[in-house]
C-alpha positions in Angstrom: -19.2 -14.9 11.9 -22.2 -12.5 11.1 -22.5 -11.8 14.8 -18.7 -10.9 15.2 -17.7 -8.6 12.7 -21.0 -6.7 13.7 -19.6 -6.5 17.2 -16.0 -5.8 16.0 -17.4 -2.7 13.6 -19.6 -1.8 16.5 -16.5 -1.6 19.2 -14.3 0.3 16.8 -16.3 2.8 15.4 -15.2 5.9 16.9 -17.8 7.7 17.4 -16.6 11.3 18.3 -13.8 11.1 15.4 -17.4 10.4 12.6 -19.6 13.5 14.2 -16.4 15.6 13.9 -16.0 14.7 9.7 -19.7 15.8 9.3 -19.5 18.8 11.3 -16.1 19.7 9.0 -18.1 18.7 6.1 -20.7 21.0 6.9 -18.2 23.8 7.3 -17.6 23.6 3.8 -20.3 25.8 2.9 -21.4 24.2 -1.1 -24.6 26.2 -2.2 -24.8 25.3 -5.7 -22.7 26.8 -7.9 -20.0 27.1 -5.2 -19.2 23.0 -4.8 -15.6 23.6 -5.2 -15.5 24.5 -1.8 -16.1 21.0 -0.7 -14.3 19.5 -3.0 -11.6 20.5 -1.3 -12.6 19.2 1.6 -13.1 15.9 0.1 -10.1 15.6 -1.7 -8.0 15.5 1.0 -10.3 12.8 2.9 -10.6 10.7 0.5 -6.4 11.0 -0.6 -6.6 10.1 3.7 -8.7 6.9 2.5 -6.5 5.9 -0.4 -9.3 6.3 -3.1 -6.3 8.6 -5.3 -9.3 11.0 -5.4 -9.4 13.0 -8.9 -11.3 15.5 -10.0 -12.5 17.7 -12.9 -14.9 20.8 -14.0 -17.8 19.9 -15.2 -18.3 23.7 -15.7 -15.9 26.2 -15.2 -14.8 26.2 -11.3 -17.4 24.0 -10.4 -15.5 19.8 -10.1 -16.9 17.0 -9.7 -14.6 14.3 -7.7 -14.1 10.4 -8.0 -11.8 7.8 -6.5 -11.4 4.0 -6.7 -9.8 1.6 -3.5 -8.9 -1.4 -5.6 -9.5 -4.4 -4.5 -7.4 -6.9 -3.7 -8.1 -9.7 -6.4 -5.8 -9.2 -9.6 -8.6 -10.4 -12.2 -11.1 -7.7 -13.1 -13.8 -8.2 -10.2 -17.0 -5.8 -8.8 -17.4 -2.4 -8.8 -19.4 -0.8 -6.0 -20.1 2.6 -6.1 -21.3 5.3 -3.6 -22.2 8.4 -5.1 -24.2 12.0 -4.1 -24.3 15.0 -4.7 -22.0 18.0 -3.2 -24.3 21.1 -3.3 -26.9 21.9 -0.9 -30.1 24.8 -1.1 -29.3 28.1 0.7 -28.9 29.8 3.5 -31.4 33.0 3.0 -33.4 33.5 6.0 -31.7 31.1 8.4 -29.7 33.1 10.8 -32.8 35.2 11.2 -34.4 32.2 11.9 -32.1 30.9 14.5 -31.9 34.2 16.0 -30.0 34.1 19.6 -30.1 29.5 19.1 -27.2 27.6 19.0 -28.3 26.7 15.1 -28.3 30.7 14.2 -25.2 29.3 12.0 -26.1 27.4 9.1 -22.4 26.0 9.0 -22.0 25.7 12.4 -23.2 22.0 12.9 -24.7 22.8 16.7 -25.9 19.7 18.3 -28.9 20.0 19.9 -31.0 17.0 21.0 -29.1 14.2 19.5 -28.7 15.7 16.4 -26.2 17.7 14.2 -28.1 21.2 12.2 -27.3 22.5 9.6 -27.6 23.2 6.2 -26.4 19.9 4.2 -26.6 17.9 7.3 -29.2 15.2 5.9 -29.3 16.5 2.1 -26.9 15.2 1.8 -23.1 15.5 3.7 -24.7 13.2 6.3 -24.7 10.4 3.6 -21.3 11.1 2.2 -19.8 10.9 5.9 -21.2 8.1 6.6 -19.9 6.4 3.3 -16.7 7.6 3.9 -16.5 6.8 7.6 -17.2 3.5 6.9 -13.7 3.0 4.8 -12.2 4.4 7.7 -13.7 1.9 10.1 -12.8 -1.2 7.8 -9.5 0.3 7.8 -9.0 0.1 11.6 -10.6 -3.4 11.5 -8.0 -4.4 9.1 -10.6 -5.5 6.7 -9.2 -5.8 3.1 -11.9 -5.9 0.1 -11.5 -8.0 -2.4 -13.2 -6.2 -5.2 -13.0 -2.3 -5.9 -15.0 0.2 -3.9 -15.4 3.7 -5.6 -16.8 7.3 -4.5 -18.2 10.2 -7.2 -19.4 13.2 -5.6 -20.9 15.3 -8.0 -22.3 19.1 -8.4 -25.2 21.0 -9.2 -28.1 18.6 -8.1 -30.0 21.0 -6.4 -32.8 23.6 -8.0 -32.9 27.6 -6.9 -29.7 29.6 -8.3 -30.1 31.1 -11.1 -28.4 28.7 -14.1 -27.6 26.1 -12.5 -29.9 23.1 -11.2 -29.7 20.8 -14.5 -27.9 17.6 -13.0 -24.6 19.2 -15.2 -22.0 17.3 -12.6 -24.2 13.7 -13.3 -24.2 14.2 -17.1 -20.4 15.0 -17.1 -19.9 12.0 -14.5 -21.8 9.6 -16.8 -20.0 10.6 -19.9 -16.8 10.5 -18.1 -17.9 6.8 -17.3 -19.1 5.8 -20.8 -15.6 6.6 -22.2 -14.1 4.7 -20.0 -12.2 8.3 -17.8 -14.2 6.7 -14.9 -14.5 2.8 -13.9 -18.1 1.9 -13.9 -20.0 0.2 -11.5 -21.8 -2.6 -10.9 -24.2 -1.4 -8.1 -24.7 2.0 -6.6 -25.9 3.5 -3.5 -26.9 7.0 -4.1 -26.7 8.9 -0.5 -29.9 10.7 -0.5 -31.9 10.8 2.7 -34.6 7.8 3.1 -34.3 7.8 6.9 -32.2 5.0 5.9 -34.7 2.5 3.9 -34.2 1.1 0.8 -35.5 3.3 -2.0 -35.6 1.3 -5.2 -38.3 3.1 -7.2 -38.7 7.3 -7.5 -41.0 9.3 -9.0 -40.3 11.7 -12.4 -41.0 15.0 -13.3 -41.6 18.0 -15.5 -42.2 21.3 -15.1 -44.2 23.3 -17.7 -44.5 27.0 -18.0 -47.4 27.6 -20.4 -47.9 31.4 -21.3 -51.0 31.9 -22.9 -51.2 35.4 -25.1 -54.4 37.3 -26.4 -55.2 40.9 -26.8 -55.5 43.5 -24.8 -58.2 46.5 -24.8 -59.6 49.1 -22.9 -62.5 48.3 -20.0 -64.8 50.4 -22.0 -64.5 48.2 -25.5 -63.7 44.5 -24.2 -64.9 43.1 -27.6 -61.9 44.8 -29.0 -60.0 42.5 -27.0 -59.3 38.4 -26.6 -59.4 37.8 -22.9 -55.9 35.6 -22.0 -57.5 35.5 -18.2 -60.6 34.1 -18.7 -58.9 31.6 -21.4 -56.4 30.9 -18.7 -59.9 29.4 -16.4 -61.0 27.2 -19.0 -57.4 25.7 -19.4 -56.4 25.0 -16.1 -59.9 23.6 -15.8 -59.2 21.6 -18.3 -55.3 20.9 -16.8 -56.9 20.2 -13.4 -59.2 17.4 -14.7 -56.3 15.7 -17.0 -54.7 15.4 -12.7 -57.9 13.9 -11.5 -57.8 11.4 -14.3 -54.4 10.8 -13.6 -55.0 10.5 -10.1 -57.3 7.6 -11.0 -55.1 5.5 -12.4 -53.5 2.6 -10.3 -51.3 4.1 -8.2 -47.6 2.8 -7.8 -47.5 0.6 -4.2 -44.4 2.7 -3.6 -44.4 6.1 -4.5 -48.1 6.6 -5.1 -50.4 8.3 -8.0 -49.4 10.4 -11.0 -50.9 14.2 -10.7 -50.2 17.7 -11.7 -50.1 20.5 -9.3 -50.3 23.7 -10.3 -47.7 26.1 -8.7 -48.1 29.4 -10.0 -50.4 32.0 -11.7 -49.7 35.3 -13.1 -52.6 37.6 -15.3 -54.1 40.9 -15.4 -54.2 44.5 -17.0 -54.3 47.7 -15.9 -57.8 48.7 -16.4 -57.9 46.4 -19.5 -58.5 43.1 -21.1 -56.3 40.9 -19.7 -53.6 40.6 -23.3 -51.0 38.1 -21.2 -51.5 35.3 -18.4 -49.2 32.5 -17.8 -48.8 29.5 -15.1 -46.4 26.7 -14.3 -46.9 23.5 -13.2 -45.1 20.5 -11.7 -46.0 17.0 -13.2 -45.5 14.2 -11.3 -44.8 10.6 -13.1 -45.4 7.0 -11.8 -42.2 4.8 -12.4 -43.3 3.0 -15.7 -44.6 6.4 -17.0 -42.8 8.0 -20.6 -41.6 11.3 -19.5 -42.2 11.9 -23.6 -45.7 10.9 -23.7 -46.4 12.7 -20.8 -45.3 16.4 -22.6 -47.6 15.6 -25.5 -50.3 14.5 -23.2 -50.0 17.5 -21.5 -50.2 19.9 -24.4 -52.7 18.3 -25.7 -54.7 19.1 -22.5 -54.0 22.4 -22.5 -54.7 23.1 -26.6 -57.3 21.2 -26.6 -59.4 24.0 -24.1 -62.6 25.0 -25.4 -60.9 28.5 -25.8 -60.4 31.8 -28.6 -59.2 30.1 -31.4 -56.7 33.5 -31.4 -55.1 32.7 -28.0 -51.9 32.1 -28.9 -49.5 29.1 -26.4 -46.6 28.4 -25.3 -44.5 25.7 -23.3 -41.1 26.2 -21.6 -39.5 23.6 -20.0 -37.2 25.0 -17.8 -35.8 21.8 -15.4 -34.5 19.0 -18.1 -32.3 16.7 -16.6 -31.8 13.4 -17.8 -34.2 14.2 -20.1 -34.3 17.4 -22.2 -38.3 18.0 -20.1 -37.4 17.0 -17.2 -36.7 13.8 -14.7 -37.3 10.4 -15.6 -39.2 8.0 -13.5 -36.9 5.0 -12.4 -37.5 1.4 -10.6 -34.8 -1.6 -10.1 -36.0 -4.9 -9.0 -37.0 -4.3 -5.6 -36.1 -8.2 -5.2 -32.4 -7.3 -6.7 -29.5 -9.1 -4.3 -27.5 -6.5 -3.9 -30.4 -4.1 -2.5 -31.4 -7.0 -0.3 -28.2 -7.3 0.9 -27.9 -3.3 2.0 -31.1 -4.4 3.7 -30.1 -7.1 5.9 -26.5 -5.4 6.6 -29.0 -2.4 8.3 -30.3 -4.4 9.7 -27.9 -6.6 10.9 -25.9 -3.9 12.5 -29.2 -2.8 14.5 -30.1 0.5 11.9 -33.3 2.0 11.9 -34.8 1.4 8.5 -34.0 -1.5 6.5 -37.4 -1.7 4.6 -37.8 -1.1 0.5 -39.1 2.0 0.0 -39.8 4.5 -3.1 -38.4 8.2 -3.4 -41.2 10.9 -3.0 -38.6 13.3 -4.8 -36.2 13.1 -8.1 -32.4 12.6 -8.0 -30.4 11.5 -10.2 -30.4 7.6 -10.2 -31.8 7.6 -13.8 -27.7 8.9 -15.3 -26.8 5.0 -13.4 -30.0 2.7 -13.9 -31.0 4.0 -17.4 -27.8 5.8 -18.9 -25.1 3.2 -17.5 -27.2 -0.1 -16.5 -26.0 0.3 -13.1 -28.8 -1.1 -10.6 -29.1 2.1 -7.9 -30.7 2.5 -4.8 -31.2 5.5 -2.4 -30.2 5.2 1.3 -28.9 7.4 3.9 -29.1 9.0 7.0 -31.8 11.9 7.4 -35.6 12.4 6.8 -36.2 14.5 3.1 -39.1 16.2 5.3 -36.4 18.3 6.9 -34.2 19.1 3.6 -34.3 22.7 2.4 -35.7 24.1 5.2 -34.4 25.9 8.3 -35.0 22.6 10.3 -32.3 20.6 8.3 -30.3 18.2 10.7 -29.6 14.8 11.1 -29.8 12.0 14.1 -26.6 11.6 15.2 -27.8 8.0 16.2 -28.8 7.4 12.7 -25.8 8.5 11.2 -23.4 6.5 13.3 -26.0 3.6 12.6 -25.1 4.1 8.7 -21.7 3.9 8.8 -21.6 0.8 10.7 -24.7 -0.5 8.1 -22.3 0.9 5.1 -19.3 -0.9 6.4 -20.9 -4.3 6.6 -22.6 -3.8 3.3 -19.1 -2.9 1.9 -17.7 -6.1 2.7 -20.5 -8.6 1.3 -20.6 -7.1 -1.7 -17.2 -6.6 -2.7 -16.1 -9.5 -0.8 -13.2 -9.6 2.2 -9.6 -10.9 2.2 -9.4 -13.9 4.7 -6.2 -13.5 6.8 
C-alpha cells in the first residue's frame, strides 16, 4: 500500500507546473515590511486549493494569511498545520553581484545547475511551495483527508529594516489562535530550511547592547577624566570568560554549546579620555536554558568588572521576540510520533534528509510549542548556509523531493478517505 501511493504521488507530480509556483513566488518580491506583496500572491493559490484563505494586518498594510481544508470526518478531528514566514532579507548589493549572470535578478528565479536563485528561494518560498504543491498533488490523486489540514503564513520574521524584525505577524497569529479567530493545531511543520531533516530542538538568543559611560578629559590632564575605553577591556574580559565558562558546560547533542560572541565595539575621543564606549553582543542559549536567568547572569558579568566605581551601564535589548530579551530556546520530544512519521514519509518517498536534527538559528517555533502547546518541527527544502546571502537558491531536486515527502506525510497524519 505504502509502495503504491509513493509511486502514484511520484507519477503525478508535475514537475514543471511546482518549479513554475516557486519561481512566481519569488516574483513576489516580500522584503520585510513589504509582505503584502505576497500575500497576494498566496491568496489567490491557496482560494485555488480550497483552504478559503483569510487574512488580516498584523500592522498596518502588513497581513498575515491562514486557511483551513476541512477534513472529511464530521466529529471534531486533527489539526495539522504548515506555517512560515512571508518576508525575506534584502536585495542591497545583489545585482552588483550577479553582474552580466543569469542570477543578476534577485526575483528572477534563473536556474542554473539544478537549482532555482534567488532571494527567498530556500528562506523560505521554497518551503511554502512545496507545502502547497503537495495539496495540489493529493488533489490530482484524488486523495481526500480525513482530518483538517491548515496553512498560516506570517510577516516580519526576518531581522535588518529598520522597526520591524520582532516576530509581530507570530504574536498576532498566536493571539488570533488563542481566541479562537484561528483553529489551532495539533502538530506543526514550520518551513524553514534544514536541507530537509527533522529539526526538533533550536537554539535561543539575546542580544545585549551595553553602553558603558565615564568622563571625558583632555590628553594633558587624564586624571580629570574616568576612562570608559579601558573600563570597556576589563568588561569584555570579564564577558569573554563568562562564554568560556559557558562553553564548558555540557553541550546540547543537537545544537551544541551556549556562548556569547561579541559583535561590535565602538569607543574613543578626540584627543581625550575616552567619556563613551559601547558594544553588543549575541547570546546564544542551549535548549533547557532560561532566557531570564540568562539577562541577569549576564549583567551580573558585566557589573561585576573590577572597574571605576563611577562608570555608569547600561543594557538595551533591542531583538525581543517571544520574549520581551529575546528568543527562547525550544525542544519537542525528538521521539514524538508525528515527527517520526514526517521522517519515514522522507524518507519513504526517496528525500534527502530524514534524520532529527537541531536548528543552528531562531524562528519562531516557541509562539506554537510554548505559547499554544503545539509540538513543531522545522523541515524544508534548502541549506540555511546559503540564506541571506547573494548565493540564496534551492535544489530543484530537493524541492520536488519535499512535496512529494509533504504529501505523504499529509495523509498519515490527518488520515485518508477510503474510496
Amino acid at each position: 500500500m505504502i509502495d503504491a501511493l509513493v509511486n502514484t504521488l511520484k507519477d503525478l507530480q508535475d514537475r514543471d507546473a511546482d518549479i513554475a509556483l516557486l519561481k512566481s513566488a519569488l516574483r513576489h518580491e516580500s522584503v520585510t515590511g513589504n509582505e503584502a506583496n505576497f500575500v497576494s500572491f498566496l491568496q489567490t493559490q491557496m482560494a485555488d486549493l480550497v483552504l478559503a484563505p483569510r487574512s488580516a494586518d498584523f500592522l498596518p498594510g502588513r497581513p498575515n494569511i491562514w486557511g483551513v481544508r476541512k477534513g472529511s470526518q464530521t466529529e471534531p478531528g486533527r489539526n495539522l498545520m504548515f506555517t512560515g514566514h512571508t518576508d525575506t532579507v534584502h536585495v542591497r548589493g545583489w545585482a552588483d553581484h550577479w553582474e552580466d549572470d543569469p542570477r543578476n535578478d534577485p526575483f528572477g528565479g534563473a536556474i542554473v545547475d539544478g537549482h532555482v536563485w534567488g532571494r527567498g528561494a530556500c528562506d523560505l518560498k521554497g518551503g511554502i511551495c512545496a507545502a502547497l504543491a503537495a495539496l495540489r498533488l493529493l488533489d490530482r490523486a484524488g486523495i481526500t483527508l480525513a482530518n483538517d489540514l491548515s496553512f498560516a503564513f506570517i510577516g516580519d520574521e526576518e531581522s535588518g529594516e529598520v522597526g520591524t524584525g520582532v516576530s509581530a505577524g507570530a504574536k498576532d497569529l498566536t493571539h488570533r489562535i488563542l481566541s479562537g479567530t484561528v483553529p489551532k493545531p495539533d502538530f506543526a511543520v514550520y518551513v524553514e530550511p534544514t536541507k530537509l531533516d527533522v529539526y526538533t530542538a533550536q537554539i535561543g538568543f539575546f542580544i545585549a547592547d551595553v553602553k558603558i559611560t565615564g568622563k571625558s578629559a583632555y590628553f594633558g590632564t587624564p586624571d580629570e577624566g574616568v576612562d570608559a575605553l579601558k573600563a570597556t577591556h576589563k568588561i569584555l574580559s570579564a564577558v569573554w570568560a563568562h562564554s568560556d565558562a559557558l562553553r564548558s558546560q555540557p553541550h546540547h547533542d543537537l545544537v551544541g554549546p551556549s556562548d556569547v560572541l561579541v559583535t561590535h565595539l565602538s569607543g574613543g575621543g578626540y584627543i581625550a579620555v575616552p567619556g563613551e564606549c559601547s558594544f553588543s553582543v549575541i547570546r546564544k542559549l542551549r535548549p533547557g536554558e532560561d532566557l531570564s536567568e540568562a539577562v541577569v547572569a549576564f549583567e551580573s558579568v558585566v557589573r561585576g568588572a573590577d572597574i571605576d566605581p563611577s562608570i555608569e551601564i547600561s543594557f538595551d535589548y533591542p531583538a525581543g521576540r517571544d520574549h520581551p530579551k529575546g528568543g527562547s530556546p525550544v525542544e519537542i520530544d525528538r521521539n514524538h510520533p508525528a515527527a517520526a512519521m514526517l521522517q519515514s514519509s522522507l524518507k519513504d518517498t526517496g528525500a534527502t534528509g530524514g534524520d532529527i536534527g537541531g536548528a543552528p538559528y531562531w524562528s519562531e517555533s516557541p509562539f506554537w510549542v510554548d505559547q499554544l502547546g503545539c509540538p513543531t518541527v522545522y523541515c524544508a527544502p534548502g541549506n540555511i548556509a546559503v540564506a541571506h546571502t547573494f548565493e540564496e537558491r534551492i535544489s530543484i531536486d530537493a524541492y520536488l523531493d519535499a512535496v512529494r515527502a509533504y504529501a505523504l506525510f499529509m495523509t498519515r497524519f490527518c488520515g485518508v478517505v477510503e474510496t
